[in-house]
Structure formats: structure tokens, C-alpha cells
ZAMARGU-4260 file (C-alpha; in steps of 0.2 Angstrom, whole numbers, plus 5000, padded with zeros to 4 digits):
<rodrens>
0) 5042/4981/4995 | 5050/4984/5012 | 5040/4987/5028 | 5044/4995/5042 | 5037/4983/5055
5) 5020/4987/5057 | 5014/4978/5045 | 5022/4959/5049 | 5012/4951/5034 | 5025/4960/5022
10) 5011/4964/5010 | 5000/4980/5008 | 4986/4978/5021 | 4968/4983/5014 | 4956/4989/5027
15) 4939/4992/5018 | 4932/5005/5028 | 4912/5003/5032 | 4913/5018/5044 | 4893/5022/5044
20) 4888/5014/5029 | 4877/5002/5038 | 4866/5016/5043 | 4863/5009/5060 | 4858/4994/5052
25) 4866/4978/5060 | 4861/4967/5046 | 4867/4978/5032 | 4883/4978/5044 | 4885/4961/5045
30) 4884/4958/5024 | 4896/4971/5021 | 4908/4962/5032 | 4907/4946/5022 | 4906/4954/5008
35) 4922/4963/5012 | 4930/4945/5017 | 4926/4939/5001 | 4933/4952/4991 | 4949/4948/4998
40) 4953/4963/5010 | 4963/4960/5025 | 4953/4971/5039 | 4937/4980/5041 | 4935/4996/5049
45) 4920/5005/5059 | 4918/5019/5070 | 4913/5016/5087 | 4905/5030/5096 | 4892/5039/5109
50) 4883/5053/5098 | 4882/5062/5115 | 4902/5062/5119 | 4907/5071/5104 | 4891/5082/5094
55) 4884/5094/5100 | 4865/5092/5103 | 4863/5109/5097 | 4866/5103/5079 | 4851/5095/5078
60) 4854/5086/5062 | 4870/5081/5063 | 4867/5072/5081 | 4850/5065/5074 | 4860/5057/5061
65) 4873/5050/5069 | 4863/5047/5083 | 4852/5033/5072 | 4869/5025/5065 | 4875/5020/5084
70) 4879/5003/5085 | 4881/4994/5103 | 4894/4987/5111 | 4886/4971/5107 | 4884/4974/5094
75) 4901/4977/5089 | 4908/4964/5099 | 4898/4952/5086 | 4904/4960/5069 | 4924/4958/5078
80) 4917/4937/5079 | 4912/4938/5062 | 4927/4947/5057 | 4935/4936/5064 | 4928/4920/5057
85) 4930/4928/5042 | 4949/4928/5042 | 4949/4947/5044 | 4958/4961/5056 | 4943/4971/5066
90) 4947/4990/5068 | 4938/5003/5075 | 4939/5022/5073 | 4936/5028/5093 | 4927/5046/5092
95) 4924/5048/5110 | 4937/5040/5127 | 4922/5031/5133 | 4922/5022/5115 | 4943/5022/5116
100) 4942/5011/5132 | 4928/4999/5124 | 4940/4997/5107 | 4955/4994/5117 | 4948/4976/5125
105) 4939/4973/5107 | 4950/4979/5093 | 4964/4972/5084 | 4969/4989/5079 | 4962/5005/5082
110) 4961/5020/5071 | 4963/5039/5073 | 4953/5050/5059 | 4961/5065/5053 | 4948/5075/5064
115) 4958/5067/5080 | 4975/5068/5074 | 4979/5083/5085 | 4966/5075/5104 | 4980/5071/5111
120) 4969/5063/5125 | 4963/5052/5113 | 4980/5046/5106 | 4990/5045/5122 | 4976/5034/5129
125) 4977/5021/5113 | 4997/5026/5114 | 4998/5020/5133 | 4987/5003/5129 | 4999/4994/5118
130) 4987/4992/5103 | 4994/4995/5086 | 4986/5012/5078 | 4985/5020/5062 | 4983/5039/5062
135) 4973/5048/5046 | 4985/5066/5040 | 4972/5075/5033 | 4973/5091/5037 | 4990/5090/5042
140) 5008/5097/5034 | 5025/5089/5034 | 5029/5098/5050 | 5014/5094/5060 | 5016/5077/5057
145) 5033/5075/5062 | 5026/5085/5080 | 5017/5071/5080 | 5029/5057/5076 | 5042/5065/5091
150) 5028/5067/5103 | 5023/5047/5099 | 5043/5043/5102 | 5041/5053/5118 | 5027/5043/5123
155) 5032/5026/5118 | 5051/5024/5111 | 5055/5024/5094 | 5057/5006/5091 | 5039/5002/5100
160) 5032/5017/5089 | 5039/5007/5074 | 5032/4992/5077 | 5015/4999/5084 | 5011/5016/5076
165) 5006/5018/5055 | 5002/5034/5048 | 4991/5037/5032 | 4993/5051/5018 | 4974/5058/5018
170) 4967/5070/5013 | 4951/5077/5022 | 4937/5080/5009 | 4922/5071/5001 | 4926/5063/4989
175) 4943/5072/4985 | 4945/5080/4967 | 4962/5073/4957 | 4970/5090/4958 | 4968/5087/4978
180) 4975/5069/4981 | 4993/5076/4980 | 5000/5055/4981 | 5017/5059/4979 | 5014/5064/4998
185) 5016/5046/5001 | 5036/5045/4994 | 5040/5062/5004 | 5032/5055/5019 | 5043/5039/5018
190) 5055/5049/5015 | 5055/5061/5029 | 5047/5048/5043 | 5054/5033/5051 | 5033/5025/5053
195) 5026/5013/5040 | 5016/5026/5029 | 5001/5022/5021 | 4985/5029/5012 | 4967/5031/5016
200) 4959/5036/4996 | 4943/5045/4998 | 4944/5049/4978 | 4931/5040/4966 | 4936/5025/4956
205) 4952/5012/4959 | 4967/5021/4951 | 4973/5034/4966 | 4973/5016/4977 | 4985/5009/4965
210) 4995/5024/4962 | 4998/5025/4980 | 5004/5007/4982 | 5016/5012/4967 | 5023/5026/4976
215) 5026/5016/4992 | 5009/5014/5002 | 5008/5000/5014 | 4992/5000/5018 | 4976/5005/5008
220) 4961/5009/5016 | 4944/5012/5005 | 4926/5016/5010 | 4914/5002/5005 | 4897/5001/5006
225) 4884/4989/5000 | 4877/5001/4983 | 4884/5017/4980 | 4867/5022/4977 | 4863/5016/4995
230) 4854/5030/5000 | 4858/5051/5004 | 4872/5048/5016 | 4888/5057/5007 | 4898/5041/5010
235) 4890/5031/4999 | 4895/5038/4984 | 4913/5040/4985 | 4914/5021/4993 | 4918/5006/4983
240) 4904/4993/4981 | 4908/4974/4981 | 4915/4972/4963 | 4925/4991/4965 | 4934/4983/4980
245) 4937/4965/4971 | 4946/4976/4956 | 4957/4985/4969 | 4961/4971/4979 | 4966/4960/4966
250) 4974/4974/4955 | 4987/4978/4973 | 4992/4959/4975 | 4996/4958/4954 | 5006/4976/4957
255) 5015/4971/4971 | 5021/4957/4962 | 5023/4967/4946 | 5033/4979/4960 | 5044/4965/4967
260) 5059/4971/4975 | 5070/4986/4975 | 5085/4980/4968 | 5091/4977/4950 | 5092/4957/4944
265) 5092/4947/4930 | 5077/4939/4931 | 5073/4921/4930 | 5065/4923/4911 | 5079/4932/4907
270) 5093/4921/4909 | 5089/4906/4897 | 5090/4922/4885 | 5104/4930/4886 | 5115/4918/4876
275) 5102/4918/4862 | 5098/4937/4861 | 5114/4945/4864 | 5126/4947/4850 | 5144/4940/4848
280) 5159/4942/4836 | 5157/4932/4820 | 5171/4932/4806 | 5165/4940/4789 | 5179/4933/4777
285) 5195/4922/4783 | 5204/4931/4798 | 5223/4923/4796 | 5232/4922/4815 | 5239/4935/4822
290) 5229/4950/4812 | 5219/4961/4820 | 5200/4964/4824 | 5189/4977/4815 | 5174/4981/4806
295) 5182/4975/4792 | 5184/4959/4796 | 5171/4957/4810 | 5152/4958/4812 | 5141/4956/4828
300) 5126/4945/4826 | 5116/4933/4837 | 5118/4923/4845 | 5131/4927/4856 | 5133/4907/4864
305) 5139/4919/4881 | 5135/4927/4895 | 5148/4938/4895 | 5142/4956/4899 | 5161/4963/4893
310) 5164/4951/4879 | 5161/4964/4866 | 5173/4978/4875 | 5187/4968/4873 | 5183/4961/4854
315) 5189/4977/4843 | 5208/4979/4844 | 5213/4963/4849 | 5227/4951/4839 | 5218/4932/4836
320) 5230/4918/4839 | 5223/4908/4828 | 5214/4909/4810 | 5196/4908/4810 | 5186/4907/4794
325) 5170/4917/4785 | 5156/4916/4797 | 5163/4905/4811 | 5161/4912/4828 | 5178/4919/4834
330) 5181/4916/4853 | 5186/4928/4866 | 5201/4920/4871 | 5210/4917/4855
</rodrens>
């Protein structure tokens, strides 16, 4: 699969994304990121934030609510330790600047959500700090994005946006019905960008993940959350739990090597095959020298003994120099 510089690892990169699953609970936090490790996934991601920087305290149960998931700065700076000791990539989702600045000195990689993908004082700040950053599409068309793209070329270079900026075929709904995913996003995004494109699957289930790696996703990112049944929170249920995230882990490394590369070999397997499964010319009753090759005296069985791909073009039609009795191979060059 080729990558566009991004991602240097040259294999799809799985971010499971705790967002707010841990409900404000720095324990519950704490499992999923070891759980998440031992599933196999590459990164986890959270959202870092000041309830007061981007609700408004007039929607009292909205602000409430994200107000009693805040996690500290301490606190995240533990769960990037334990990422860390845990082999794996800490990103954060920044929903305020304040939070941008903290993320910047503590993330490996930060994140924009759809929601943000038009701040642009939120994505020149990340832009102008040299992190790598991954930018959600949702509600976004082919047009808006490549806006996007030219003012991130603008800001940065092309070659630095290459190696720096990722950008991830979402769509912004909870959980997102089949008729809605619209995957073969992905291929027209490759297609039509020069930044490592990628996939951010809030359907239910493991199949629109894999999909998306089959169409040319080079990173997956999936909610994940202790129990799907976890509590009220919406993101609970579209999340994958433990073994969900296993399956799709493990099912992406098996289809990139099902996937291989994007070229057209004979494979390994194959050769020790080809002189055994392929047919070549065999004499059906004694051919004299010098007469000539046809149905009539000429068959195509296996084995072929060769590995010839044009030997049986140049069979019909041609005078043997020699005579070659019933059911002896006749050879190419006779």
C-alpha cells in the first residue's frame, strides 16, 4: 500500500478514539488505554478541553455534561506516560486555543474534528507548531476540502503539508446509517488530494473499517469504550469495545497483507506451479518430420514441463524437424 509520507510506519495506523468515554473518570481512562494497547492499536485519542472556552453556559446541559468529563492537564499528561509505556501514539483533539497550546508540548499528534475543520485559528496555531495533524471532513465537500489543502500549502509548503498534515473521510452523524458512510469517498479523495487520506468510522460494527482500508485508508480511527452499554452517553454505543476493536485490528493487518502491493506478479506459490498446471503440446498418433502441427495430430494437456507464457502461440502451424511419436511431448524448438 503506498503512503504518502505521513504515516512513516508504512502500515495503516489505528487510532482508537476514547474521546469522552471515560466520563471524567481517570481510572476508567486509564483501563481503556491498556486495553487499547493490548488490542494492538497504534494510538489513542482524547479530547482536551475547557468546557468554559467553547459551550456556552447558557446550554445548561450540554456545559454540565462536558463540564463533569474534563480531564486536567495532569491528568493528561499521565494517560500520554501511560500511552507511552504502552507502545502507543497519544493524540488529542484540542476544542479550545488554551487546550491547542497545552497539546502542542504533550501530544504526539493532534487532531482537528470535523466541527473545527473550518477555525482557522485553531488550525494555523497546530499548522505553525510543527506537530503532525489529522483533520476530520465531515461536513465538508470535495471543494471545501481542497480550500483547505491550498490554504494548508500556503501556510506550510507542500512538501511540509505532506509529511505533516493527514486528512480523514468522515462523516458527521451518530452512529452513521450504511446509506450515509459514502466510502468510496476515500478513492475520490486520493484521487483528487495530494495528503495521506484516511477514515474516521462512526458506523456500528467492523465492516465500513475494513472497507475503508480496501478502498485506500491509511489510517482508521474508531471510538472505543469500555461496554457499549457503558451508560446514556451517545458515544458508547456506536464505539467498539475490547474484543470489537481486537477483530478490526487484527482483520486490517490480515487485509493489508491480503492487499499486498499494487502491481501484478507471479507470486511465490505460484511459480513451483506453473510447469505442472499449464498445458503443453503432446503428440496424439506418430508426427513424421517435417509435417505440420494441428488438432489432428496434436493435443494440449498437462503438464506443460515449461514456463513459457507464448509456447502454445507458436505450436499450431509450425513444421516439426523431427518425428515424434503417440503421446511423447513435442518440444518448441523442433
Amino acid at each position: 500500500m503506498k503512503l504518502k509520507n505521513f504515516n512513516l510506519k508504512k502500515k495503516v495506523f489505528i487510532i482508537a478514539e476514547i474521546g469522552n468515554n471515560h466520563e471524567g473518570n481517570f481510572n476508567n481512562a486509564k483501563k481503556m488505554v491498556k486495553l487499547a494497547a493490548k488490542a494492538g492499536a497504534d494510538a489513542v485519542k482524547f479530547q482536551t478541553f475547557r468546557t468554559e472556552n467553547f459551550i456556552r453556559k447558557i446550554d445548561k446541559k450540554r456545559f454540565n455534561q462536558l463540564k463533569k468529563f474534563e480531564l486536567s492537564y495532569k491528568q493528561f499528561k499521565s494517560l500520554r506516560d501511560l500511552a507511552h509505556k504502552n507502545k502507543l501514539k497519544f493524540i488529542s483533539t484540542p476544542l479550545d486555543l488554551e487546550s491547542a497550546n497545552f497539546l502542542i508540548t504533550n501530544a504526539d499528534l493532534i487532531k482537528i474534528s470535523s466541527g473545527d475543520n473550518n477555525f482557522f485559528p485553531l488550525i494555523d496555531k497546530i499548522l505553525k507548531s510543527k506537530k503532525k495533524i489529522i483533520i476530520s471532513c465531515g461536513m465538508m465537500n470535495i471543494n471545501q476540502i481542497k480550500s483547505l489543502e491550498k490554504h494548508i500549502y500556503n501556510s506550510i509548503g507542500k512538501k511540509s503539508a505532506i509529511e505533516r498534515v493527514a486528512f480523514l473521510h468522515c462523516v458527521t452523524s451518530y452512529p452513521v446509517e450504511d446509506k450515509y458512510a459514502n466510502l468510496n469517498s476515500i478513492r475520490f479523495m486520493n484521487k483528487k488530494i495530494n495528503l495521506t487520506v484516511g477514515y474516521s468510522d462512526h458506523t456500528l460494527g467492523i465492516q465500513a473499517s475494513l472497507a475503508a482500508v480496501a478502498l485506500g485508508a491509511n489510517i482508521i480511527e474508531k471510538h472505543f469504550t469500555l461496554d457499549k452499554n457503558f451508560s446514556h452517553f451517545r458515544d458508547h454505543y456506536l464505539s467498539s469495545d475490547f474484543r470489537e476493536l481486537k477483530t478490526i485490528v487484527d482483520s486490517i493487518r490480515r487485509l493489508e497483507m491480503q492487499l499486498g502491493k499494487k502491481n501484478k506478479e507471479i507470486q511465490k506459490p505460484e511459480k513451483k506451479l506453473i510447469k505442472i498446471v499449464r498445458r503443453g503440446p503432446y503428440a496424439i498418433k506418430d508426427i513424421q518430420a517435417k509435417e505440420k502441427l494441428s488438432f489432428l495430430n496434436t493435443n494440449f494437456l498437462r503438464p506443460a514441463f515449461s514456463t513459457n507464457f507464448l509456447n502454445l502461440k507458436k505450436i499450431l502451424g509450425k513444421r516439426v524437424k523431427k518425428k515424434f511419436l503417440k503421446d511423447k511431448m513435442i518440444k518448441i524448438d523442433t
